[in-house]
DOZAMAR-316330 format. One line per field, with one value per residue (C-alpha): residue in one letter; x, y, z. Coordinates in Angstrom, 2 decimals, padded with zeros to 5 digits, m for minus. Layout:
BEGIN
res (A|...)
u (X|...)
v (Y|...)
w (Z|...)
END
This chain:
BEGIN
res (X|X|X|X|X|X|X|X|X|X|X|X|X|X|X|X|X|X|X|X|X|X|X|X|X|X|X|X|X|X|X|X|X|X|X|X|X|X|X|X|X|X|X|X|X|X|X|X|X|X|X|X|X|X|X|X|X|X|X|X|X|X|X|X|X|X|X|X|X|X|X|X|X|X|X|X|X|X|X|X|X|X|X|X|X|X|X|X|X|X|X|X|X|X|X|X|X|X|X|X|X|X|X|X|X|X|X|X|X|X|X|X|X|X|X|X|X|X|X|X|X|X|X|X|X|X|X|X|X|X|X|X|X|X|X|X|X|X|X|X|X|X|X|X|X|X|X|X|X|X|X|X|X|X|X|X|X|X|X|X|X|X|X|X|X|X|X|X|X|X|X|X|X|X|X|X|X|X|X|X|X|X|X|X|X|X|X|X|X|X|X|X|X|X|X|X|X|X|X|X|X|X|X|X|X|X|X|X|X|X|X|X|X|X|X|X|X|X|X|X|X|X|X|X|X|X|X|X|X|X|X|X|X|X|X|X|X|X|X|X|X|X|X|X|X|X|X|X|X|X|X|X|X|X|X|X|X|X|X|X|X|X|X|X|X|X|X|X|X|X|X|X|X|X|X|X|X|X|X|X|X|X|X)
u (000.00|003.24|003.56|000.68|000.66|m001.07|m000.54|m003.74|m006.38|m009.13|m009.86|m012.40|m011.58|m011.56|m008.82|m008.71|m006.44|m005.68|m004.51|m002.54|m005.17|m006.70|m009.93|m010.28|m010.41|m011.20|m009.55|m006.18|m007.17|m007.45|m004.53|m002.05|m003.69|m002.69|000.52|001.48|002.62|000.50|002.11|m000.73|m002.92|m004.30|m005.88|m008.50|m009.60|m012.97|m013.51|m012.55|m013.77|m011.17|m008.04|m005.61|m007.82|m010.90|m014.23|m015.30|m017.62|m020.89|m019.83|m021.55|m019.71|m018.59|m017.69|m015.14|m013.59|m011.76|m009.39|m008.90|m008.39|m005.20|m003.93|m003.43|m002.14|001.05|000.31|001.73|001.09|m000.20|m002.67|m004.81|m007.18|m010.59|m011.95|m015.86|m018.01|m020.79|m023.51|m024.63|m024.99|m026.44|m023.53|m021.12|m022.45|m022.81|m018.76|m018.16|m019.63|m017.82|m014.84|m015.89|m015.80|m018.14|m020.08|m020.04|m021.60|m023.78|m023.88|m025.85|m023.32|m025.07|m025.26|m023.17|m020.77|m023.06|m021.41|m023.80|m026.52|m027.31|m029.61|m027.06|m025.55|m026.24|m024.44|m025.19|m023.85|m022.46|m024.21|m023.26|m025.72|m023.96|m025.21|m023.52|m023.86|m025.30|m023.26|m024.89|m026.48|m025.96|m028.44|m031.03|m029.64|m032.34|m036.17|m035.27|m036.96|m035.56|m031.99|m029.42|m027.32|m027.03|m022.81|m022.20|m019.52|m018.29|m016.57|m012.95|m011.73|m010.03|m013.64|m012.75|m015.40|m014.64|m016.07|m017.75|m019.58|m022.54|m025.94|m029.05|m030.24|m033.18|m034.60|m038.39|m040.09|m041.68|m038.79|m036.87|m038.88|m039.10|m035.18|m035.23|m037.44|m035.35|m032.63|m033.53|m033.36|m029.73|m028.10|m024.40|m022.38|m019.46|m017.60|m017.89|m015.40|m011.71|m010.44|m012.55|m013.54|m012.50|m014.06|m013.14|m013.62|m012.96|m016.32|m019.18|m019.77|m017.18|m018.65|m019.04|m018.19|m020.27|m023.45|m022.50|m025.04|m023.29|m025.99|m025.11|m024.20|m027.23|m029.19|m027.93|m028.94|m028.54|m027.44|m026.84|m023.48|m020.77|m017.81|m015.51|m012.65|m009.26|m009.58|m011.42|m015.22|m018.52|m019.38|m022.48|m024.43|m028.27|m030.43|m032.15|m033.89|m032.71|m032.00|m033.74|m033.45|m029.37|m027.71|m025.02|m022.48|m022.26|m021.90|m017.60|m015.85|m012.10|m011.00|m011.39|m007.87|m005.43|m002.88|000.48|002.14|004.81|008.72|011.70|014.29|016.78|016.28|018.91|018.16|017.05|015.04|m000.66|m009.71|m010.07|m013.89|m015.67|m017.35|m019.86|m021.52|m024.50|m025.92|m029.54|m032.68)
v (000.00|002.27|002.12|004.19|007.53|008.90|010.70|009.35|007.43|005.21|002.24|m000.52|m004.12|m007.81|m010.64|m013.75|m016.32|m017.45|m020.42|m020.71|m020.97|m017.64|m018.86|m017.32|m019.83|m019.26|m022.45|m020.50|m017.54|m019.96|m021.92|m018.73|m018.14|m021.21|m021.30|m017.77|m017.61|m014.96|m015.03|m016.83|m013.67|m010.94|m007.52|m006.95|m002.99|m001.64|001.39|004.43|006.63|009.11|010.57|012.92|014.57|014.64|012.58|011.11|008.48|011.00|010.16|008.07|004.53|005.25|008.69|007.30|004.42|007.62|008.21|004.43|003.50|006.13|005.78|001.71|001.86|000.62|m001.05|m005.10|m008.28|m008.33|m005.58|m005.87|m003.56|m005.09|m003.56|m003.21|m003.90|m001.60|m003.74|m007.08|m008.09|m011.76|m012.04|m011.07|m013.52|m016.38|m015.49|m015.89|m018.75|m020.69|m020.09|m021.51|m018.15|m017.90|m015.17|m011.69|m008.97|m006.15|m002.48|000.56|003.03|006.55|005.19|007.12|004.80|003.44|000.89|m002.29|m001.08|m003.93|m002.23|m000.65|m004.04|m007.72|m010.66|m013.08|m017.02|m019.19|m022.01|m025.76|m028.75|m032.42|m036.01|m037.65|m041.20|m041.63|m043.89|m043.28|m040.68|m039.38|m039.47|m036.14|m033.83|m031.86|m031.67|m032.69|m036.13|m039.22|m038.29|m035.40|m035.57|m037.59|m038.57|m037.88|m039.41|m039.78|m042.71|m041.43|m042.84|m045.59|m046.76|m045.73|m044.75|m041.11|m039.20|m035.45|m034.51|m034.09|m032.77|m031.88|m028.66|m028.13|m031.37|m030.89|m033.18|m035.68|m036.16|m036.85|m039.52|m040.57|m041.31|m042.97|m045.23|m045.80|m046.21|m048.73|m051.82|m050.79|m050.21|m052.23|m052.31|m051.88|m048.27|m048.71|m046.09|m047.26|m044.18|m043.00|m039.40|m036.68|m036.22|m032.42|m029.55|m026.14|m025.87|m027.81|m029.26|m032.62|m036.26|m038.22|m041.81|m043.36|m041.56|m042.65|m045.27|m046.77|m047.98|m049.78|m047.55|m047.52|m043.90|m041.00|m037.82|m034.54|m031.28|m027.42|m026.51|m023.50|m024.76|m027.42|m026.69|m027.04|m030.80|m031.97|m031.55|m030.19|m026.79|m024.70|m028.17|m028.25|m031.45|m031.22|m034.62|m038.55|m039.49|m042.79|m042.23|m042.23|m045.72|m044.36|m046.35|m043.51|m041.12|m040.45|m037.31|m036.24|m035.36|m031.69|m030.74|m033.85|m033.51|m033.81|m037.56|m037.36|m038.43|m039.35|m036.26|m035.40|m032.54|m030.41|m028.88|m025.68|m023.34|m018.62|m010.47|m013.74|m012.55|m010.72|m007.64|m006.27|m002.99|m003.05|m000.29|000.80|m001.03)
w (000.00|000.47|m003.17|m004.01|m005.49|m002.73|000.85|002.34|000.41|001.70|m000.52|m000.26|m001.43|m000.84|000.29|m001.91|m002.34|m006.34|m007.21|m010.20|m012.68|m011.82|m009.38|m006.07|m002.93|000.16|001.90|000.41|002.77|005.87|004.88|004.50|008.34|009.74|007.95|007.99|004.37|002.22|m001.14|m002.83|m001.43|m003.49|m002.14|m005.20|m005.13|m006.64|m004.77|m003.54|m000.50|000.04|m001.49|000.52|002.31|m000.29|000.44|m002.61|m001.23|m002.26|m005.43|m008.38|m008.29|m012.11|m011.04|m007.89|m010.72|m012.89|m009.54|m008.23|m011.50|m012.12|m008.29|m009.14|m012.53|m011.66|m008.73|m008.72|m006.55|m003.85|m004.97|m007.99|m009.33|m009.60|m012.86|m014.41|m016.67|m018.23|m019.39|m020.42|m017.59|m018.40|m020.75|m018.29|m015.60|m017.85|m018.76|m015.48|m015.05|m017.74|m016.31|m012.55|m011.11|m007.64|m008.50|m009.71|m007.74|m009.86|m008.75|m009.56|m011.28|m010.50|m006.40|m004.11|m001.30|001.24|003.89|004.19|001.84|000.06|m002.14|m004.09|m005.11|m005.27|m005.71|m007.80|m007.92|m010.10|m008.86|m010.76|m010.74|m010.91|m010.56|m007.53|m006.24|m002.73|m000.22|002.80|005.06|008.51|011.69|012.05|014.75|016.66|015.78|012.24|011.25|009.42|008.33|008.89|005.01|001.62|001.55|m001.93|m004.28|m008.32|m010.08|m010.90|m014.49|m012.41|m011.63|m008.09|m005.86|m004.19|m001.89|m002.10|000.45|002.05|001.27|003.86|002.73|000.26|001.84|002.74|005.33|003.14|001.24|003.76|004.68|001.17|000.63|004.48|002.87|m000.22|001.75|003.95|001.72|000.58|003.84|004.69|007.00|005.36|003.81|m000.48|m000.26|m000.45|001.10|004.00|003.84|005.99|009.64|009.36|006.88|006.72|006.05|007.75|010.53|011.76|009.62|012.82|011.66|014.03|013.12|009.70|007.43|005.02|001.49|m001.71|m004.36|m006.36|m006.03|m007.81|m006.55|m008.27|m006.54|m007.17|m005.31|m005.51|m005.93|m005.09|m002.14|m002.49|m000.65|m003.42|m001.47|m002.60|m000.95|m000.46|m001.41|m001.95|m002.91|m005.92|m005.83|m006.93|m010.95|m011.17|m014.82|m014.46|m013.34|m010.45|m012.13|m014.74|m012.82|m013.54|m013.01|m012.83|m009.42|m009.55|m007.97|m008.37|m005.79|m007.50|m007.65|m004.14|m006.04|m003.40|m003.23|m000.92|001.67|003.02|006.21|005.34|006.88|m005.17|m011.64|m010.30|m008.77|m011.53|m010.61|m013.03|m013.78|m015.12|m017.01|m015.42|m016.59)
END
């Protein structure tokens, strides 16, 4: 920030890790926490409040981009300068989209700052819908009847079975008792998975193994989700409702983030705009 071209300047922005192919995570942002090592962080800047001594936040947005836009021209990592876009709007989102961005958020260009007004911009998902196969589901916590989540997983090109994730919202009541009953006949007692899946997330609740019911895999269930975290699990996950028209043992995916093959070396002793923002132009 010391780079700037300014004495004093207020600016308004966002945190986001990138990994190397340009798409924001957020399990980067917890894992440069817990680590201590930012360099895969980026500060991405679309607005500006004040500017040596000036108060620009009263404003129009489009009016407030002319200065941010010359104070970060030659700005470099870790600070990037989150640009706009005038316009198509449905275009712009379905861009974004495509390339397995989260979201982009819309604004209204002639609006003045406002802190926490959402009415003077919305955000709008990139949400994906997949076929997954169902492998088991967990026990209801609370008032909620029947089951808790679906435990989701995809056929690998190996033919390997691997887990996703979990999926317990956009479940009514009678569903729910529905796929209980569904699920009944297929139950095991044995894991089809060959490596278990994880008992913590960065996001979720814990999986609690023991509350854990284990079903042939035979039901395919489709979902709408976000995106996939960096350890390879669904997130943001709602139920959709079960394929019986798709047989589960089609349902094959790559692993979305292959970790890299480990190779023996020796080791001396010796001490990564991703998030579209659009701009609309007024209906």
């Amino acid at each position: 920030m010391a780079s700037l071209g300014a004495d004093q300047a207020y600016l308004d922005g966002e945190l986001s890790g990138v990994r190397p192919d340009g798409i924001t995570s957020f399990s980067m942002i917890q894992a440069a926490s817990d680590s201590g090592n930012a360099a895969a962080l980026v500060f991405f800047l679309f607005d500006l409040l004040h500017l040596d001594g000036e108060d620009v936040s009263a404003h129009p947005l489009i009016e407030r981009s002319a200065p941010l836009t010359a104070l970060l021209s030659n700005v470099g990592p870790p600070l990037h300068y989150s640009d706009h876009q005038t316009g198509n709007g449905r275009a712009f989102f379905e861009r974004a989209c495509g390339l397995s961005l989260e979201d982009i958020v819309s604004k209204r260009a002639d609006a003045p700052y406002a802190p926490g007004n959402r009415g003077l911009w919305v955000k709008v998902k990139c949400l994906h819908r997949e076929e997954f196969v169902v492998i088991g589901w967990t026990d209801p916590e609370g008032t909620r009847p029947w089951l808790g989540a679906l435990l989701l997983a995809y056929y690998d090109p190996d033919g390997r079975l691997v887990y996703a994730g979990r999926a317990g919202t956009g479940i009514k009541q009678a569903e729910l008792e529905r796929l209980w009953r569904r699920l009944q006949p297929l139950a095991v007692s044995e894991m089809p998975l060959e490596v278990p899946p994880p008992r913590t997330s960065r996001f979720g609740s814990p999986l609690v193994l023991s509350r854990v019911h284990w079903v042939r895999p035979e039901l395919v269930a489709e979902v709408k989700y976000l995106t996939w975290t960096g350890d390879n699990l669904l997130r943001q996950v709602v139920y959709e409702g079960l394929r019986d028209d798709k047989p589960a043992v089609e349902v094959r995916r790559e692993v979305p983030h292959p970790k890299p093959a480990t190779q023996s070396r020796t080791v001396t002793a010796k001490k990564p705009v991703a998030r579209s923002r659009g701009v609309p132009s007024k209906p």
